[in-house]
MDAnalysis code that builds the backbone (N, CA, C; Angstrom):
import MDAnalysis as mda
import numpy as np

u = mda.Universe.empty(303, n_residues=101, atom_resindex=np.repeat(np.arange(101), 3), trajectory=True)
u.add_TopologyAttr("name", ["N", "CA", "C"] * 101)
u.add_TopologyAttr("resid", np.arange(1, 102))
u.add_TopologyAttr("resname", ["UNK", "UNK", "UNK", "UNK", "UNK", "UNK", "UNK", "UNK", "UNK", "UNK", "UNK", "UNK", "UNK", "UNK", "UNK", "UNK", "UNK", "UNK", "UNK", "UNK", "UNK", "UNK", "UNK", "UNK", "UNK", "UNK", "UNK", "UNK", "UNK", "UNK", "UNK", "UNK", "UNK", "UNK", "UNK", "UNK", "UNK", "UNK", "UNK", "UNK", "UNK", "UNK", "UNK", "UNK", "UNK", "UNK", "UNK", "UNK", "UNK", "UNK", "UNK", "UNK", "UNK", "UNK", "UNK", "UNK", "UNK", "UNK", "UNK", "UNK", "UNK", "UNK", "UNK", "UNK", "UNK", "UNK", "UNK", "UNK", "UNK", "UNK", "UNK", "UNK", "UNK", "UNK", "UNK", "UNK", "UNK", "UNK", "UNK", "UNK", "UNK", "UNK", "UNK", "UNK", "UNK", "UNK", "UNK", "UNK", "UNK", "UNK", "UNK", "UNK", "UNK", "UNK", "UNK", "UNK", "UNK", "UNK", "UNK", "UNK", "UNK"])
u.atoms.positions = np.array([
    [24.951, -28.315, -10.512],
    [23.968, -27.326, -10.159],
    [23.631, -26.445, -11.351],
    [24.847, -25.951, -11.809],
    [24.752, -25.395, -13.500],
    [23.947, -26.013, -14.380],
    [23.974, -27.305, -14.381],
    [23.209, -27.937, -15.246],
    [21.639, -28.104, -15.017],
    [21.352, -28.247, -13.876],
    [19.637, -27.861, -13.179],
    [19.058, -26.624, -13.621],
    [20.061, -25.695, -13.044],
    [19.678, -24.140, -13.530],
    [19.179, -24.077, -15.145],
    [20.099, -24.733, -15.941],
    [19.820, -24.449, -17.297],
    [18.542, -25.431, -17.896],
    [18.367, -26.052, -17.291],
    [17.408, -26.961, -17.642],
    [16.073, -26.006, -18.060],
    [16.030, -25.455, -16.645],
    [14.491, -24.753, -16.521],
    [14.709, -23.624, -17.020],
    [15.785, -23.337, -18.116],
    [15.612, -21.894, -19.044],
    [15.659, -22.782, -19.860],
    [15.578, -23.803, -20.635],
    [15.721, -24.539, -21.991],
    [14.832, -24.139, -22.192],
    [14.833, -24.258, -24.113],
    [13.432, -23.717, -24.582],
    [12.607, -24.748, -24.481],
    [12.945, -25.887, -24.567],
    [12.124, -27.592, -24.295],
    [10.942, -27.055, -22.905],
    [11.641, -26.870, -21.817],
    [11.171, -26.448, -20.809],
    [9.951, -25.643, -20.859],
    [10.686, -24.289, -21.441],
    [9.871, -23.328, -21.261],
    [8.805, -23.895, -22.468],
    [8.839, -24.837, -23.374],
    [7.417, -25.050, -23.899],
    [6.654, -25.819, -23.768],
    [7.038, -26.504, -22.766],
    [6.041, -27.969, -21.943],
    [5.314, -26.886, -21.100],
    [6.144, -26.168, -20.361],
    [5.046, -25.297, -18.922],
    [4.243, -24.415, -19.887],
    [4.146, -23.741, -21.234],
    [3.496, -23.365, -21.587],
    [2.120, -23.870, -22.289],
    [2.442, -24.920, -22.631],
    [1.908, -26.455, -23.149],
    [0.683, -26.837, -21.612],
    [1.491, -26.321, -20.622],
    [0.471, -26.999, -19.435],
    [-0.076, -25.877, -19.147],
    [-0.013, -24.549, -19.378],
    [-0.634, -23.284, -18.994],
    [-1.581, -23.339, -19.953],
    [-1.773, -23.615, -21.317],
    [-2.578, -23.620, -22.201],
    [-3.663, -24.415, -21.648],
    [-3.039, -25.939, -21.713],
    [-4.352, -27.267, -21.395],
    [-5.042, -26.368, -20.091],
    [-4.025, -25.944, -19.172],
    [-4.613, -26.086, -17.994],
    [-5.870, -24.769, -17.855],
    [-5.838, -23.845, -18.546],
    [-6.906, -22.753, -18.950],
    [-8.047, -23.519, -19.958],
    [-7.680, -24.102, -20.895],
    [-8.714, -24.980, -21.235],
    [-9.489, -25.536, -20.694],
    [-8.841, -26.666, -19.757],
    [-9.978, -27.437, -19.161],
    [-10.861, -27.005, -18.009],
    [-10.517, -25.340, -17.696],
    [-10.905, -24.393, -16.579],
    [-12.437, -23.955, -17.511],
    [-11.865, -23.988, -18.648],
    [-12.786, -23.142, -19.641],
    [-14.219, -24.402, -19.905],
    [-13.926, -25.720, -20.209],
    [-14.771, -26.399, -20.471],
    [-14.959, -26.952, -19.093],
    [-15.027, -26.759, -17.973],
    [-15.666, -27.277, -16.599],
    [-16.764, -25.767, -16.790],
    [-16.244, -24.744, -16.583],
    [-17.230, -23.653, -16.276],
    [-17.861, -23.902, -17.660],
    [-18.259, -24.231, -18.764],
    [-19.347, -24.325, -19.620],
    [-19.878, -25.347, -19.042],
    [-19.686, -26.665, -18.509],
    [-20.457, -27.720, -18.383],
    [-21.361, -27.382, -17.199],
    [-20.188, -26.244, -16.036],
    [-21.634, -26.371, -14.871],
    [-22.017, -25.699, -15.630],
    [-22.376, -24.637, -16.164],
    [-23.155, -23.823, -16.987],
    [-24.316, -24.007, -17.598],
    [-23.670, -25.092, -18.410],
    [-25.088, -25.647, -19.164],
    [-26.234, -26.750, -18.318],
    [-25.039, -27.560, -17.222],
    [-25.826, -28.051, -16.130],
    [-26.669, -27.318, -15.315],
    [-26.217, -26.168, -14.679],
    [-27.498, -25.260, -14.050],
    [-28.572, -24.787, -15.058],
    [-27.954, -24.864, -16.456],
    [-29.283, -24.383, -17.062],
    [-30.008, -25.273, -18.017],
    [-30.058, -26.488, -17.779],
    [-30.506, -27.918, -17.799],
    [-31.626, -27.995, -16.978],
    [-30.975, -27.549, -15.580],
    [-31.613, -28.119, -14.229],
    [-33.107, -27.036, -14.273],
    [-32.669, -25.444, -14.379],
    [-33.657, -24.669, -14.519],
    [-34.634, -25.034, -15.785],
    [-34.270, -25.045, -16.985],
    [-34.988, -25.507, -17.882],
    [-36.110, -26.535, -17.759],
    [-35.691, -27.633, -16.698],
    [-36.446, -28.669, -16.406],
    [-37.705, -28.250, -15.398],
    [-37.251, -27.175, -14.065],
    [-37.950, -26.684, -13.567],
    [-39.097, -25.957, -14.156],
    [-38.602, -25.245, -15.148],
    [-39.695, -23.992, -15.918],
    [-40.355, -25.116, -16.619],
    [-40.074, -26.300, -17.373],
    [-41.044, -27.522, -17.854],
    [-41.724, -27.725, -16.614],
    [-41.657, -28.172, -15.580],
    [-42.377, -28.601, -14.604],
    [-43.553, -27.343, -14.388],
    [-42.948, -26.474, -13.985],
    [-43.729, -25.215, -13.768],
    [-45.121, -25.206, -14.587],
    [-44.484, -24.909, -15.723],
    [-45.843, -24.906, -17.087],
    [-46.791, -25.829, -16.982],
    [-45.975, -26.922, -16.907],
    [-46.971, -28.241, -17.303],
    [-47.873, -28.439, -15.593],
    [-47.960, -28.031, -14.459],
    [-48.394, -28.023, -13.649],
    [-49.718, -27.250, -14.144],
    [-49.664, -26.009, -14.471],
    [-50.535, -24.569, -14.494],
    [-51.143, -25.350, -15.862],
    [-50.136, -25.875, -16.968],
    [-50.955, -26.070, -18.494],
    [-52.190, -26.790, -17.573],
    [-52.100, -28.118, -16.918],
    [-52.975, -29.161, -16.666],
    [-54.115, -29.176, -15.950],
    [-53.877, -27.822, -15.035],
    [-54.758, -27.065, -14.443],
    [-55.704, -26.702, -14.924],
    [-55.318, -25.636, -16.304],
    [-55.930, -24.284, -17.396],
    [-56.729, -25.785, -18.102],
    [-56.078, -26.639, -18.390],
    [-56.495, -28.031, -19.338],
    [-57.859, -28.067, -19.003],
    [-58.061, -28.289, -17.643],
    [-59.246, -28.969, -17.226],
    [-60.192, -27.960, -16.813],
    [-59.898, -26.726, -16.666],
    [-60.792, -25.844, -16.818],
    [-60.694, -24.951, -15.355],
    [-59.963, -25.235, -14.861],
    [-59.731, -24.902, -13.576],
    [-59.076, -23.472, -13.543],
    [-59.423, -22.622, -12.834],
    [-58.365, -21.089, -13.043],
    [-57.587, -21.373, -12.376],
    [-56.153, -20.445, -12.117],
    [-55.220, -20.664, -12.261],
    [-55.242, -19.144, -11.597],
    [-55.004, -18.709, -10.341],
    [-54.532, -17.579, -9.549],
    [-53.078, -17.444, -9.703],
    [-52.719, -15.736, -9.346],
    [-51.752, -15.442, -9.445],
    [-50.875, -15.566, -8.482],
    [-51.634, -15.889, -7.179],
    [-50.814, -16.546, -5.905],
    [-50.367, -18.271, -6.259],
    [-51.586, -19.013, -6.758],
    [-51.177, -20.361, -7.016],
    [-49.926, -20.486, -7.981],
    [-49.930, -19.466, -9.314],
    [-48.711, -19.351, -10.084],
    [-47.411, -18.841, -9.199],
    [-47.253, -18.141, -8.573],
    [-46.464, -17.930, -7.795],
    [-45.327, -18.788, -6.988],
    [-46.856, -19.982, -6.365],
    [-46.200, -20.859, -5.348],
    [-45.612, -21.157, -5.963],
    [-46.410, -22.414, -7.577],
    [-45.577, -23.299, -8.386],
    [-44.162, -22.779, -8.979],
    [-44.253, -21.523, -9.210],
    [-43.423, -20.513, -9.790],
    [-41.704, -20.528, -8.676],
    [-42.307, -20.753, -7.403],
    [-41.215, -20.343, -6.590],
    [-40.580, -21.638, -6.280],
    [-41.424, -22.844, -6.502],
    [-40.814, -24.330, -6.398],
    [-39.197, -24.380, -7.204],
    [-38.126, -24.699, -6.158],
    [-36.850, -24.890, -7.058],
    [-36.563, -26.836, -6.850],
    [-37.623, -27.450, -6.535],
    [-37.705, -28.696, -6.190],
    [-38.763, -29.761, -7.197],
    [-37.935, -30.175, -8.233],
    [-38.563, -31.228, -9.226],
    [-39.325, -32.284, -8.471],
    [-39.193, -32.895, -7.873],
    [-40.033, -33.915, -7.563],
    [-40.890, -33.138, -6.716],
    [-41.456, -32.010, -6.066],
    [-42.309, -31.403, -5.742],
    [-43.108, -30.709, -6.535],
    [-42.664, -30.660, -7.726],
    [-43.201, -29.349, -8.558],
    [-43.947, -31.610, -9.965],
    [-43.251, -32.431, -9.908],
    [-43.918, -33.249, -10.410],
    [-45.311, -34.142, -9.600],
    [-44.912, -33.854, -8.117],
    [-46.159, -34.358, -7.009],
    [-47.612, -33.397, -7.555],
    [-47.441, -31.959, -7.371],
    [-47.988, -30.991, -8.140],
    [-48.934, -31.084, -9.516],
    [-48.037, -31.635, -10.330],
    [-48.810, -31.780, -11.928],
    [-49.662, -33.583, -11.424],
    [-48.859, -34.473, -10.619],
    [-49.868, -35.277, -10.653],
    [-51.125, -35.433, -9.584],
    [-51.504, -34.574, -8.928],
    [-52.477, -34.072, -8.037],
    [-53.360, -32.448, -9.211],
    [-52.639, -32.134, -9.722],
    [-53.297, -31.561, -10.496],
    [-54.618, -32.347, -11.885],
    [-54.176, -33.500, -12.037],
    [-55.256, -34.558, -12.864],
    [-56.446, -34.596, -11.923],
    [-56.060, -34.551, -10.745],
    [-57.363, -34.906, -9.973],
    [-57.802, -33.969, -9.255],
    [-57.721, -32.604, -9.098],
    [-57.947, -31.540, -8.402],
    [-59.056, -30.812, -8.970],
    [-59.951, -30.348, -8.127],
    [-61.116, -29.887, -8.169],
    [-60.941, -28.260, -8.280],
    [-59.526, -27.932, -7.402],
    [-59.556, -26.036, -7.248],
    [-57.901, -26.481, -7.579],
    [-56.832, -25.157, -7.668],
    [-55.879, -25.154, -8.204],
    [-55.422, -25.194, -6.700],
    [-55.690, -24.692, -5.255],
    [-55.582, -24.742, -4.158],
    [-55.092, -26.472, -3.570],
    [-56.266, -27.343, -4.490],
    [-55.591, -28.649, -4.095],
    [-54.308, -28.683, -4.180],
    [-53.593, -28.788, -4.728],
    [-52.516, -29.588, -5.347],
    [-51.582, -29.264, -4.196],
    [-51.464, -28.527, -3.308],
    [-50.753, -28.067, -2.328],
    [-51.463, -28.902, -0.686],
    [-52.227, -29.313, -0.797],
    [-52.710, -30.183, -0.012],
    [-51.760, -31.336, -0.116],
    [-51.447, -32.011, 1.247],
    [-50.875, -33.434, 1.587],
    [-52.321, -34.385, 1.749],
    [-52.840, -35.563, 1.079],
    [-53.775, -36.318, 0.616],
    [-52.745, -37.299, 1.707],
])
């Protein structure tokens, strides 16, 4: 039993669990950067979508309201906000693009 006890005061011991307290804050540290940079990947892509909806709009000569910026603005849904820019090539008012064709 003496000999168990002393085990887990060895200094061997005590520098493996410190060894795993280290890694184990590390890899805490590089998960929270990755979602990190993943949520701000995901937004980044959105605010591309966003623009390029309104650019393609302004492109063709079409105005561009501050309610229509809004909607596109409030889209947190990529393949809605890309349905958008491609109904925007063919849209007559900036109002289309929110129409189901």
């Amino acid at each position: 039993m003496t000999g168990i006890q002393y085990f887990w005061r060895h200094p061997l011991a005590e520098q493996v669990r410190e060894e795993g307290r280290v890694e184990g804050r590390r890899e805490a540290q590089s998960e929270a950067r990755s979602e990190g940079w993943e949520e701000g990947f995901r937004a980044g892509r959105l605010r591309e979508r966003y623009e390029m909806v309104v650019s393609v709009l302004e492109w063709r000569g079409i105005s561009v309201g501050d309610d229509v910026r809004a909607r596109v603005n409030a889209s947190k849904d990529p393949d809605e906000l890309t349905t958008w820019v491609i109904r925007a090539l063919r849209a007559n008012d900036a109002e289309e693009i929110f129409v189901d064709v």
